[in-house]
Backbone atoms as SQL, in Angstrom:
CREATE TABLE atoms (id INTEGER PRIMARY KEY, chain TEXT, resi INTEGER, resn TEXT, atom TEXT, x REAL, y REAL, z REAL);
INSERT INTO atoms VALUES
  (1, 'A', 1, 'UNK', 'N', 99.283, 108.683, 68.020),
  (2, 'A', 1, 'UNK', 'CA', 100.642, 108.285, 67.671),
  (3, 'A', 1, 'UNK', 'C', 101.315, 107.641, 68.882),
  (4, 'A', 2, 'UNK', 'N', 100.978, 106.732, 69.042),
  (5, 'A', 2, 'UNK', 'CA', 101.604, 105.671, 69.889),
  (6, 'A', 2, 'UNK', 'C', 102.984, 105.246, 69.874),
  (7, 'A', 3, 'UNK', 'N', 103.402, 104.662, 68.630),
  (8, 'A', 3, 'UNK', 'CA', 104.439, 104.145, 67.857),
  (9, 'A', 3, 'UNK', 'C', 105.621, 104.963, 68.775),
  (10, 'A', 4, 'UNK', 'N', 105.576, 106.506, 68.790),
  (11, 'A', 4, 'UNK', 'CA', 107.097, 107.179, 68.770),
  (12, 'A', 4, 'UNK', 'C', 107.205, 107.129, 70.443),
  (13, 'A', 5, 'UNK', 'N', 105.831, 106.979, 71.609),
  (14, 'A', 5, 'UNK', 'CA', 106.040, 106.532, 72.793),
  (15, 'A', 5, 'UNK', 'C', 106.884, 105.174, 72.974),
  (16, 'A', 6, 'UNK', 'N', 106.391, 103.825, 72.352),
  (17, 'A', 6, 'UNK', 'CA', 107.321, 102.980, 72.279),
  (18, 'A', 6, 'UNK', 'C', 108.650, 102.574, 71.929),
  (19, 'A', 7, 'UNK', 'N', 108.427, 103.455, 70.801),
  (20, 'A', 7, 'UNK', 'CA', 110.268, 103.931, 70.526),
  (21, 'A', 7, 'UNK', 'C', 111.013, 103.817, 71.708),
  (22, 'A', 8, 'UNK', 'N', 110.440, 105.170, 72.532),
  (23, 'A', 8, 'UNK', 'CA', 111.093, 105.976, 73.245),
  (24, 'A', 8, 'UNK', 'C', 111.616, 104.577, 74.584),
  (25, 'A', 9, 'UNK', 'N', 110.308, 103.953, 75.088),
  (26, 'A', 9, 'UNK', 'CA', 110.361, 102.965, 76.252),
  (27, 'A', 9, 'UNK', 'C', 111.336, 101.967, 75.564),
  (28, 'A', 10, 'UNK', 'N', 111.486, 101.308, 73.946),
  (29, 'A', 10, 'UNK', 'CA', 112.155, 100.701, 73.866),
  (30, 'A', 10, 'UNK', 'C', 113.756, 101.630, 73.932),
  (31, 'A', 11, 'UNK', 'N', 114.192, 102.353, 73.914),
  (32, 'A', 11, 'UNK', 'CA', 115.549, 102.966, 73.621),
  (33, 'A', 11, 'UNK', 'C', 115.580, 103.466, 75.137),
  (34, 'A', 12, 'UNK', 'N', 114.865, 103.622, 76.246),
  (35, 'A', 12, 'UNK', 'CA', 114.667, 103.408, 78.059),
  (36, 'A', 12, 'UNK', 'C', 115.303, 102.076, 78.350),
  (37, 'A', 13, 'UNK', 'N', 114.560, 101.279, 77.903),
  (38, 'A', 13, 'UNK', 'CA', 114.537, 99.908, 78.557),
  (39, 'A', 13, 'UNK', 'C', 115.859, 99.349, 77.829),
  (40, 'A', 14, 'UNK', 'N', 116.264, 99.446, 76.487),
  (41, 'A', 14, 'UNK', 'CA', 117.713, 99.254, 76.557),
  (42, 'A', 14, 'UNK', 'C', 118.757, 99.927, 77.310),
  (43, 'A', 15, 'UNK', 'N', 118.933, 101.231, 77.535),
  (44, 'A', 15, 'UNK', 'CA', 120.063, 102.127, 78.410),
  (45, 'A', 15, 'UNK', 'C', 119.931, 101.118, 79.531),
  (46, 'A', 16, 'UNK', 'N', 117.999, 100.630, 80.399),
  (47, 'A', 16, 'UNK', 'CA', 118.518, 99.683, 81.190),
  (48, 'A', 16, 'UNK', 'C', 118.996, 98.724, 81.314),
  (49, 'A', 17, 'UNK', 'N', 118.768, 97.683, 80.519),
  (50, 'A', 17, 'UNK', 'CA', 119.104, 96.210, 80.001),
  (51, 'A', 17, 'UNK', 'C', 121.185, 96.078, 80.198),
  (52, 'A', 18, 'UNK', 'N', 120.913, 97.465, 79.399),
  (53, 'A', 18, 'UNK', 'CA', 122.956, 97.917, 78.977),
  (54, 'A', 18, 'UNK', 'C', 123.745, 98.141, 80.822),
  (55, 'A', 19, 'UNK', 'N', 122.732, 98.890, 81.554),
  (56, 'A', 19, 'UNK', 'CA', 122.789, 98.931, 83.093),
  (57, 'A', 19, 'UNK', 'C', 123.163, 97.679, 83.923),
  (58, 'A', 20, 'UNK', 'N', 121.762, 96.611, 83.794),
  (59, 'A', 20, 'UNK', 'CA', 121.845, 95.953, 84.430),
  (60, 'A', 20, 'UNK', 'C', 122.808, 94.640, 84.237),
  (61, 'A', 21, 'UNK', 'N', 122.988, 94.158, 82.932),
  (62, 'A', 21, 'UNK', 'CA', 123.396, 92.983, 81.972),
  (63, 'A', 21, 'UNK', 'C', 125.172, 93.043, 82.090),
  (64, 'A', 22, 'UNK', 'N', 125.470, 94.515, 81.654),
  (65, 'A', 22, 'UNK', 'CA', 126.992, 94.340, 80.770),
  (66, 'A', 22, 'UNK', 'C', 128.085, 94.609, 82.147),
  (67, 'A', 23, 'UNK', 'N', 128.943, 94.320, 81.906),
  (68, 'A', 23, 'UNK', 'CA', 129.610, 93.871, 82.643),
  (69, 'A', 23, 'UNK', 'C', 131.589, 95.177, 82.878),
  (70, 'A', 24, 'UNK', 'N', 131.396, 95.815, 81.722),
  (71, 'A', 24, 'UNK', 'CA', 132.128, 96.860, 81.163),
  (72, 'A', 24, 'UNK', 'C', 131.725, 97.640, 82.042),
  (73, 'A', 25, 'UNK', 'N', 132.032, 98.585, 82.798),
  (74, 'A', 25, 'UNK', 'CA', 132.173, 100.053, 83.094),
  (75, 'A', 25, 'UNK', 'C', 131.310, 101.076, 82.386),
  (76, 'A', 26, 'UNK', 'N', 132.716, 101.184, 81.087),
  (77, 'A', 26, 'UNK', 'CA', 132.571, 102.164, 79.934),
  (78, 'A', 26, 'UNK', 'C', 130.840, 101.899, 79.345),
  (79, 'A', 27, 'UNK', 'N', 130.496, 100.614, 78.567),
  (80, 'A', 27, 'UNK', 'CA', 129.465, 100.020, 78.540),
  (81, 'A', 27, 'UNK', 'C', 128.009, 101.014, 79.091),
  (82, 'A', 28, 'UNK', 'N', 128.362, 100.592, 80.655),
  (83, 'A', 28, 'UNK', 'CA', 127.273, 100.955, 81.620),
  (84, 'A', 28, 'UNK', 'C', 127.098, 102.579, 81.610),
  (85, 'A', 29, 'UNK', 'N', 128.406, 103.054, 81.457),
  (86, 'A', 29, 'UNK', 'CA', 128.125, 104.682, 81.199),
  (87, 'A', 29, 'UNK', 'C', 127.343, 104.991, 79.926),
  (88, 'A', 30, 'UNK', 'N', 127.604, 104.436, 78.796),
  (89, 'A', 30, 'UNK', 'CA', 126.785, 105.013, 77.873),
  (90, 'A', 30, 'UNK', 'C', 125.327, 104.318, 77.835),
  (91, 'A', 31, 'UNK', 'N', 125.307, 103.110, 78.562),
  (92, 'A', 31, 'UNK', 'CA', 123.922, 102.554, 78.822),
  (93, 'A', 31, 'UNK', 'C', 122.755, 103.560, 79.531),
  (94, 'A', 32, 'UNK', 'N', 123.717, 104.565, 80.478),
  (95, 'A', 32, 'UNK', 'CA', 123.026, 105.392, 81.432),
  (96, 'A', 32, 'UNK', 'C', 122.885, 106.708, 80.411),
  (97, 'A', 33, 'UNK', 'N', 123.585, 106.928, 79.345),
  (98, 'A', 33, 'UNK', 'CA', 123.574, 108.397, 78.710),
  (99, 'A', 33, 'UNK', 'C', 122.276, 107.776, 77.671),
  (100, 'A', 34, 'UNK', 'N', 122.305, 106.724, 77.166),
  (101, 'A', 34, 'UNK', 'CA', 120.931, 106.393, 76.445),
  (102, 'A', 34, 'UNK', 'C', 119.831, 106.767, 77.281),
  (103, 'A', 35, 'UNK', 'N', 119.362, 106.161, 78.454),
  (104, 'A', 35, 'UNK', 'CA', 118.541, 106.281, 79.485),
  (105, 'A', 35, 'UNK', 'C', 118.495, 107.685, 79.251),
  (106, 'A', 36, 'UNK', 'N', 119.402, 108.844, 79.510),
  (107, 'A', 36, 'UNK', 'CA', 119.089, 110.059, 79.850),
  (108, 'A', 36, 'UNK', 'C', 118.073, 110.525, 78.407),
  (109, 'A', 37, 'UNK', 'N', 119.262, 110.320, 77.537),
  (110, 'A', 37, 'UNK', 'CA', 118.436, 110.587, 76.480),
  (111, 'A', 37, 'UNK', 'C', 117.034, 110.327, 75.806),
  (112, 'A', 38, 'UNK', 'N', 116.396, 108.668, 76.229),
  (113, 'A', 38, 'UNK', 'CA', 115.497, 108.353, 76.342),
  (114, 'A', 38, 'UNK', 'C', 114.494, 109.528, 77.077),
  (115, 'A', 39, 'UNK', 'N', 114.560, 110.010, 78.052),
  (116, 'A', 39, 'UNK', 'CA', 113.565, 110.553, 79.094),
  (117, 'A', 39, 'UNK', 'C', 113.606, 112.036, 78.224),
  (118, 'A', 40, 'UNK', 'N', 114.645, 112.926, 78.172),
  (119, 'A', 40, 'UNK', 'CA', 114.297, 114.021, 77.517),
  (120, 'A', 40, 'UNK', 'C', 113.707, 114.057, 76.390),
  (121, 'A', 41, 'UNK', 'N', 113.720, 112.936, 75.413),
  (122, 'A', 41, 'UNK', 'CA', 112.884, 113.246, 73.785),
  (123, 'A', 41, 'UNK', 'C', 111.628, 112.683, 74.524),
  (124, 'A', 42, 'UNK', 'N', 111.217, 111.818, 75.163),
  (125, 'A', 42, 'UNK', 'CA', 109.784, 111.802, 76.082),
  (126, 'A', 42, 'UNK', 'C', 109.586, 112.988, 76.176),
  (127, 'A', 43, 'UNK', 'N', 110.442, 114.073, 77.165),
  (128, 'A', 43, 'UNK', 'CA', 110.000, 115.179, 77.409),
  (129, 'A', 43, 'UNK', 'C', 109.533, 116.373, 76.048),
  (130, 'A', 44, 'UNK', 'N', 110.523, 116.217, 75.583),
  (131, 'A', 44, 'UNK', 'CA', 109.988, 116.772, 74.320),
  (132, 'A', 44, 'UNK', 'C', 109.482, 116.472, 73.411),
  (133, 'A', 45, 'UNK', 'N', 108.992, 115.436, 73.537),
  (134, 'A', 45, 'UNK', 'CA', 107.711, 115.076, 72.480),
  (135, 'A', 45, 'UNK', 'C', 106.559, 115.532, 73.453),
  (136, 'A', 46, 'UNK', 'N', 106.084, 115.407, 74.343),
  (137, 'A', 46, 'UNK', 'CA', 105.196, 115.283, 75.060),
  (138, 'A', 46, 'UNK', 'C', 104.895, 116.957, 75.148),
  (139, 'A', 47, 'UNK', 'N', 106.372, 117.525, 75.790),
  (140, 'A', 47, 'UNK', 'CA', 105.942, 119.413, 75.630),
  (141, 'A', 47, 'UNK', 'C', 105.537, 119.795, 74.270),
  (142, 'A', 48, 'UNK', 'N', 105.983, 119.250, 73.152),
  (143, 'A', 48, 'UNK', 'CA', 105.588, 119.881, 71.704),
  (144, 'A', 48, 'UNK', 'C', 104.210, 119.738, 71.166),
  (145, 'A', 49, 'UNK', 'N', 103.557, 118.517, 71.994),
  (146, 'A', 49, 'UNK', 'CA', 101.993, 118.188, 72.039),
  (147, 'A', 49, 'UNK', 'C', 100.816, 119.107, 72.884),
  (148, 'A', 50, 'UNK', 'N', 101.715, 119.958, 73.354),
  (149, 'A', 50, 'UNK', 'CA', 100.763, 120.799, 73.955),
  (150, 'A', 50, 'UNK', 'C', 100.655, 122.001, 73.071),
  (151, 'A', 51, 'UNK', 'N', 101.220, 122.438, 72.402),
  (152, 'A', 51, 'UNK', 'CA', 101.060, 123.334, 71.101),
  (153, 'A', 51, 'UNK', 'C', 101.758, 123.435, 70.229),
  (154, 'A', 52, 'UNK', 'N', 101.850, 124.492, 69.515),
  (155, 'A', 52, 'UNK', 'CA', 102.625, 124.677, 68.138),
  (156, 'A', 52, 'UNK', 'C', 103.323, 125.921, 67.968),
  (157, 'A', 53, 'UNK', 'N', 102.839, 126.940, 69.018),
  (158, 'A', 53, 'UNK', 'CA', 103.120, 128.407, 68.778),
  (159, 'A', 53, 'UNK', 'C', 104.389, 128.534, 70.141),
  (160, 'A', 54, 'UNK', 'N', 105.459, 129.808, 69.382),
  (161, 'A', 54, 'UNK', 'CA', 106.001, 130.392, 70.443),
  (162, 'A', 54, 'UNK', 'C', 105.210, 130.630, 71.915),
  (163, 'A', 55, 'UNK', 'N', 105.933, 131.383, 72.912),
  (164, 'A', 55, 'UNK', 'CA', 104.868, 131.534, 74.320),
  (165, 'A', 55, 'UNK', 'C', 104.947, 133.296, 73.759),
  (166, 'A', 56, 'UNK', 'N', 104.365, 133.672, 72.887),
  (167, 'A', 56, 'UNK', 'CA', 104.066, 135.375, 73.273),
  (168, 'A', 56, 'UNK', 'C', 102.922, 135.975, 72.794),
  (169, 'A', 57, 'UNK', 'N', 102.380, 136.400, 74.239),
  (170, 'A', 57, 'UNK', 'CA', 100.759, 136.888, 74.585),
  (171, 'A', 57, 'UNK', 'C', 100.791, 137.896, 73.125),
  (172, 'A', 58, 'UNK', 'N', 99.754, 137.359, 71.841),
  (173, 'A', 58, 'UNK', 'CA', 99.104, 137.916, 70.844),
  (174, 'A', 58, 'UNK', 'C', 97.734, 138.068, 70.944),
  (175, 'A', 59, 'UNK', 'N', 97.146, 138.826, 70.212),
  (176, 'A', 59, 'UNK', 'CA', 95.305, 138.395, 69.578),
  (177, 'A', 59, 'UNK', 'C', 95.317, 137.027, 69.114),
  (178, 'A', 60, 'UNK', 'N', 94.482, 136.890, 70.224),
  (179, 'A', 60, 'UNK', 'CA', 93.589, 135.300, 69.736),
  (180, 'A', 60, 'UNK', 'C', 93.874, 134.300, 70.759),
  (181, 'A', 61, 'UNK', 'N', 93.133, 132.923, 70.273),
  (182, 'A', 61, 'UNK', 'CA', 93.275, 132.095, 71.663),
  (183, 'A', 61, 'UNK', 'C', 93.822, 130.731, 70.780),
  (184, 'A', 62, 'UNK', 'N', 95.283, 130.919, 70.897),
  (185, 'A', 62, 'UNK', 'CA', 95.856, 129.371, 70.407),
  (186, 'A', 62, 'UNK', 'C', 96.664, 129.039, 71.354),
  (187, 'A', 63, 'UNK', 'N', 97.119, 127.782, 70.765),
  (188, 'A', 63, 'UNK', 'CA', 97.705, 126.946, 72.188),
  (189, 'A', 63, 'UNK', 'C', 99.188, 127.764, 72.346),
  (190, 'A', 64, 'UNK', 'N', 99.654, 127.888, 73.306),
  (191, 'A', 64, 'UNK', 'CA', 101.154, 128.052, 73.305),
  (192, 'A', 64, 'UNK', 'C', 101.771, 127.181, 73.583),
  (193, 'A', 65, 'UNK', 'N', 103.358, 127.013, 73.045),
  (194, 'A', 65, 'UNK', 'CA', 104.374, 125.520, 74.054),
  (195, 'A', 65, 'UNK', 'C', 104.495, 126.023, 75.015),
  (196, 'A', 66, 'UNK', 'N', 104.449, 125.912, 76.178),
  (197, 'A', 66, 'UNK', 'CA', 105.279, 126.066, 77.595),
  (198, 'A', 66, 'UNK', 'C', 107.001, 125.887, 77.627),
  (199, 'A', 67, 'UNK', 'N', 107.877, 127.002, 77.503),
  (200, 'A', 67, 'UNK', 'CA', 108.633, 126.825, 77.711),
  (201, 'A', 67, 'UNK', 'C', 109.711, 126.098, 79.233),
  (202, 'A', 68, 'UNK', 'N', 109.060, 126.326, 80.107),
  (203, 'A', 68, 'UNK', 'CA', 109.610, 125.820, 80.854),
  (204, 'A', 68, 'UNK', 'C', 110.055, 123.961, 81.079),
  (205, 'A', 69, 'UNK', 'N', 109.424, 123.248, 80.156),
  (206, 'A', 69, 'UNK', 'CA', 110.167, 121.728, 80.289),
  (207, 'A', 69, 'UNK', 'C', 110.990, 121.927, 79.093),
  (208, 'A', 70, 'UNK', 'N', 110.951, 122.945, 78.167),
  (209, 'A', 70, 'UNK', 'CA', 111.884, 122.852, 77.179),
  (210, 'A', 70, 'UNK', 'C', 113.322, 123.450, 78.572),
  (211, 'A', 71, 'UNK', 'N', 113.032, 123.949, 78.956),
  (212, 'A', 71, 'UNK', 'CA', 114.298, 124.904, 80.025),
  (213, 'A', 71, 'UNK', 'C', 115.121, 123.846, 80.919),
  (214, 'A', 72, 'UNK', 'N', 114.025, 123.267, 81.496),
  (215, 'A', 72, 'UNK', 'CA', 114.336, 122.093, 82.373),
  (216, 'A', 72, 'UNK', 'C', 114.910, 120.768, 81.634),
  (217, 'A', 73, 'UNK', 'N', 114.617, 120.823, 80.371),
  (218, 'A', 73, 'UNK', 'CA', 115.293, 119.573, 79.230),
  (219, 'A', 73, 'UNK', 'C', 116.788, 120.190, 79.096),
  (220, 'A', 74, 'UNK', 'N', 116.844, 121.339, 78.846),
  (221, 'A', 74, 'UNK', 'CA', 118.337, 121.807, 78.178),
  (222, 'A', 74, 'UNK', 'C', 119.436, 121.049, 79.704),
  (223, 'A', 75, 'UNK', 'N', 118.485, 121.422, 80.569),
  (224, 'A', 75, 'UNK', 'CA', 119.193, 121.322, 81.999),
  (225, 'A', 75, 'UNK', 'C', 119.664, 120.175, 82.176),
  (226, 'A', 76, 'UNK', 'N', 119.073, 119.244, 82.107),
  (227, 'A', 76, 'UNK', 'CA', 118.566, 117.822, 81.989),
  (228, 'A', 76, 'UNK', 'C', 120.228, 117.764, 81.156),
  (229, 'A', 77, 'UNK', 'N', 120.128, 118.010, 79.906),
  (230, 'A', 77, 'UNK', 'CA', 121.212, 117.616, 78.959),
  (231, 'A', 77, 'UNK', 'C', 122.375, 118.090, 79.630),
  (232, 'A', 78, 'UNK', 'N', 122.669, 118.935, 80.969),
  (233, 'A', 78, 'UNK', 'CA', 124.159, 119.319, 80.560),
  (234, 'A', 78, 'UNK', 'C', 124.232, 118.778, 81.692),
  (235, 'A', 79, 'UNK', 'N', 123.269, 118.455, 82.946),
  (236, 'A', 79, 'UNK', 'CA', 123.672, 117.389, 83.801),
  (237, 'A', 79, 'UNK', 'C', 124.121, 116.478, 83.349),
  (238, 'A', 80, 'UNK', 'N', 123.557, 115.281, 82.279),
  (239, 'A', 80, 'UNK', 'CA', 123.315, 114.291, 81.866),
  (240, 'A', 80, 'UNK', 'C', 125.097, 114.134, 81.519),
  (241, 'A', 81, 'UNK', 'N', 125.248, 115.101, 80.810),
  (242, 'A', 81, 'UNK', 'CA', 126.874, 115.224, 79.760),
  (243, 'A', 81, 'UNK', 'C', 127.777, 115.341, 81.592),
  (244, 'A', 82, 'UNK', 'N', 127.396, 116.224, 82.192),
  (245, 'A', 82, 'UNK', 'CA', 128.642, 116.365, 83.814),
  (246, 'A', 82, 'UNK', 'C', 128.838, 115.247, 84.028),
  (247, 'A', 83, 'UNK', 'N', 127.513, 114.415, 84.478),
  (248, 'A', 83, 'UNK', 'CA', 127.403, 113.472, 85.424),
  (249, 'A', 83, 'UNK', 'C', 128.542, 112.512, 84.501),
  (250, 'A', 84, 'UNK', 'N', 128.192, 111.765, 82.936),
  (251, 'A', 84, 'UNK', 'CA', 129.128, 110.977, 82.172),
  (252, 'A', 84, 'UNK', 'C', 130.457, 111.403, 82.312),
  (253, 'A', 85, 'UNK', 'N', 130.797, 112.611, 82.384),
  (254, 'A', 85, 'UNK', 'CA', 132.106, 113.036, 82.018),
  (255, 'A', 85, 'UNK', 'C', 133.015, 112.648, 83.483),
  (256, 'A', 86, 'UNK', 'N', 131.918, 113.182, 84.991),
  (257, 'A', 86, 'UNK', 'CA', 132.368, 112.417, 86.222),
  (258, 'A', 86, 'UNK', 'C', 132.784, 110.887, 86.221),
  (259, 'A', 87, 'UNK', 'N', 131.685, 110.363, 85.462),
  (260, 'A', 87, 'UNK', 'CA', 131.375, 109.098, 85.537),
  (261, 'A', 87, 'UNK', 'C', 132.619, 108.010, 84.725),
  (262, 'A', 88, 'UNK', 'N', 132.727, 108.506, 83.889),
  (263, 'A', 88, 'UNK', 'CA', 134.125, 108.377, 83.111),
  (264, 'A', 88, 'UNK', 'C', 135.799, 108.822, 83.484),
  (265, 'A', 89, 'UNK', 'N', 135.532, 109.767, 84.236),
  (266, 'A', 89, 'UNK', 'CA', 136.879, 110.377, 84.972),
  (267, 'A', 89, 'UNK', 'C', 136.983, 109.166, 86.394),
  (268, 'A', 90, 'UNK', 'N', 135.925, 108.806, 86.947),
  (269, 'A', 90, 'UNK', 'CA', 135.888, 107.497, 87.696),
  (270, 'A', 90, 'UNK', 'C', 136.222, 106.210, 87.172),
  (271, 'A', 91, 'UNK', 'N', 135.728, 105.968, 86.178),
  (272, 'A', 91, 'UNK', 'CA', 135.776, 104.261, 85.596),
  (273, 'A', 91, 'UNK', 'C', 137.307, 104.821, 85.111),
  (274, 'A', 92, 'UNK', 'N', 137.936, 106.059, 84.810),
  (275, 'A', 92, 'UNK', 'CA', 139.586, 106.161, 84.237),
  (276, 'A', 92, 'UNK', 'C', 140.336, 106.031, 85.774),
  (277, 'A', 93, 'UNK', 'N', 139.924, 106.133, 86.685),
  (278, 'A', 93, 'UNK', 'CA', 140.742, 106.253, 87.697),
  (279, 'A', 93, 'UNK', 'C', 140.666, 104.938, 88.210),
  (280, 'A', 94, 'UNK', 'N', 139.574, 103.916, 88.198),
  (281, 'A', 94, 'UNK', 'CA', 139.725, 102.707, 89.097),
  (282, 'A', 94, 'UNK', 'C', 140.357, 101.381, 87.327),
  (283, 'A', 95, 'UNK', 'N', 140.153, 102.158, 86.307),
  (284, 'A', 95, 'UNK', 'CA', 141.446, 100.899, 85.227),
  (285, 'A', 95, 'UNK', 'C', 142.670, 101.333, 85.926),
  (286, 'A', 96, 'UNK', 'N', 142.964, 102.315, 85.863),
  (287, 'A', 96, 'UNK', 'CA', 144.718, 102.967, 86.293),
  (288, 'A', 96, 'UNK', 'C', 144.955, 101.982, 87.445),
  (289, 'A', 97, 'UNK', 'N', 143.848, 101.687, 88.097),
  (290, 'A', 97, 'UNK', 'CA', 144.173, 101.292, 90.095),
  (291, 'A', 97, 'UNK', 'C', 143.726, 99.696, 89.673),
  (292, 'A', 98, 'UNK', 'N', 143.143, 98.922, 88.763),
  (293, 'A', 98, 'UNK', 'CA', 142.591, 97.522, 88.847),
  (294, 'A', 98, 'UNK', 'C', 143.440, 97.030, 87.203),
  (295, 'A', 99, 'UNK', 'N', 143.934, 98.013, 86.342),
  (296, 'A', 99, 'UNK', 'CA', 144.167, 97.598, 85.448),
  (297, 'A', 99, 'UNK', 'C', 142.872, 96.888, 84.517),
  (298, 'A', 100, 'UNK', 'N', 141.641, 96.660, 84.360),
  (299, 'A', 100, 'UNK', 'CA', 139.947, 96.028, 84.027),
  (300, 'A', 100, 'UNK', 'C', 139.133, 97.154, 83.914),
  (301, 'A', 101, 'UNK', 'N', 138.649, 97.249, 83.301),
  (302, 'A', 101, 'UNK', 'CA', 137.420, 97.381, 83.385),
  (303, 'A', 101, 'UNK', 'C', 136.027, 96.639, 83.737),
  (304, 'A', 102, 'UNK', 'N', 135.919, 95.300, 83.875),
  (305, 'A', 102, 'UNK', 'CA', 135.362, 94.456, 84.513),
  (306, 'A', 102, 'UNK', 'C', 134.586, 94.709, 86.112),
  (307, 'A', 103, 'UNK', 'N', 133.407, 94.498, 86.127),
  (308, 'A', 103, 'UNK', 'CA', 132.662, 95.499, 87.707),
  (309, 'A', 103, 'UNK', 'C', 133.440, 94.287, 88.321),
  (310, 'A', 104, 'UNK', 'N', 132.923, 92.624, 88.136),
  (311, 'A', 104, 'UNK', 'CA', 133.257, 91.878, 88.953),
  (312, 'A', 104, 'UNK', 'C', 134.856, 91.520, 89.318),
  (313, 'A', 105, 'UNK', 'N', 135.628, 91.747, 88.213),
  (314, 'A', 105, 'UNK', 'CA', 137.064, 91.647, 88.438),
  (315, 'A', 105, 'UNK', 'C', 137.572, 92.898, 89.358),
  (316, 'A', 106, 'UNK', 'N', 136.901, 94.338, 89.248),
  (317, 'A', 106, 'UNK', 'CA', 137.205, 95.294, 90.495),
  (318, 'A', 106, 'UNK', 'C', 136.984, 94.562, 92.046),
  (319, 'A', 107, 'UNK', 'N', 135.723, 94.241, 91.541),
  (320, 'A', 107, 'UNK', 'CA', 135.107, 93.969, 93.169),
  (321, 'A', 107, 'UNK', 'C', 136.164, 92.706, 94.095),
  (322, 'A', 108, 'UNK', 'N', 136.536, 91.815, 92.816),
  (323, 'A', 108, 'UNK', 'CA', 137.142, 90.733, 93.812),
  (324, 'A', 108, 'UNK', 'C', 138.812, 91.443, 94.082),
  (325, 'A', 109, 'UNK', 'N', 139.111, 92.086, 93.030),
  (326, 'A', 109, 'UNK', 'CA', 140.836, 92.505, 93.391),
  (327, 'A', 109, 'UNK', 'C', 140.419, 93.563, 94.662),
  (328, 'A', 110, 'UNK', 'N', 139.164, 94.467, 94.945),
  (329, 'A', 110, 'UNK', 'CA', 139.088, 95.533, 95.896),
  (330, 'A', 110, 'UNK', 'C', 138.989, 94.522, 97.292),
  (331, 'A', 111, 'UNK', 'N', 138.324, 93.653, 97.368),
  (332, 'A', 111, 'UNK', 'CA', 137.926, 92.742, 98.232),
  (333, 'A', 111, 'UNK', 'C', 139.543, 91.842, 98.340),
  (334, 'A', 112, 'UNK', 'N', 140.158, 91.751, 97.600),
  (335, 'A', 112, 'UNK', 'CA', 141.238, 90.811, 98.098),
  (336, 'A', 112, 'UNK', 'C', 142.486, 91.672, 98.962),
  (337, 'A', 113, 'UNK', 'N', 141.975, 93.452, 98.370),
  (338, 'A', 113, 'UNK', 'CA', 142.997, 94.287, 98.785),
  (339, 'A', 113, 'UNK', 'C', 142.846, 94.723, 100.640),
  (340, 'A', 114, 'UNK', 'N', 141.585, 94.438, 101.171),
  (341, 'A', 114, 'UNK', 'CA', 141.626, 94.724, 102.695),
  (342, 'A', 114, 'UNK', 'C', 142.043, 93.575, 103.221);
């Protein structure tokens, strides 16, 4: 099953495209929360391929999931949500100070201000 890896690189490679291309602030923040999101369903597709069963030592020899990238994913998600919510409390503080959202219209009013 190939298909749901490419998914994944295509819905990566847009969060980047949305990164590198757009020109919005706001834009670029949710370009970066795609990205995040991209990498954790990687992660969890990839941990759910290693088995099928809870992790608790029974009779018999089947695969278990490894909980620990499921642990490190949850983690993943509430960074992911801080970091936007920082990231957004920033792009609200420099419209208040540039009136734009525009990267290049900041840069030249910050540059005209020294």
């Amino acid at each position: 099953m190939m298909i749901d890896r490419i998914l994944l690189l295509g819905l990566f490679l847009l969060g980047f495209y949305g990164l590198a291309v757009q020109k919005n602030l706001v834009k670029k923040v949710f370009a970066l929360s795609i990205q995040n999101a991209a990498v954790v369903l990687l992660f969890i597709l990839e941990g759910g391929r290693i088995g099928t069963h809870a992790p608790l030592v029974m009779e018999g020899s089947k695969t278990y999931v490894d909980p620990v990238p499921q642990a490190l994913m949850l983690t993943a998600i509430v960074v992911g949500v801080c970091v936007s919510a920082l990231v957004l409390a920033l792009v609200y503080r420099l419209f208040r100070e540039y009136q734009t959202l525009d990267v290049e219209e900041i840069q030249k009013r910050a540059n005209n201000e020294k």
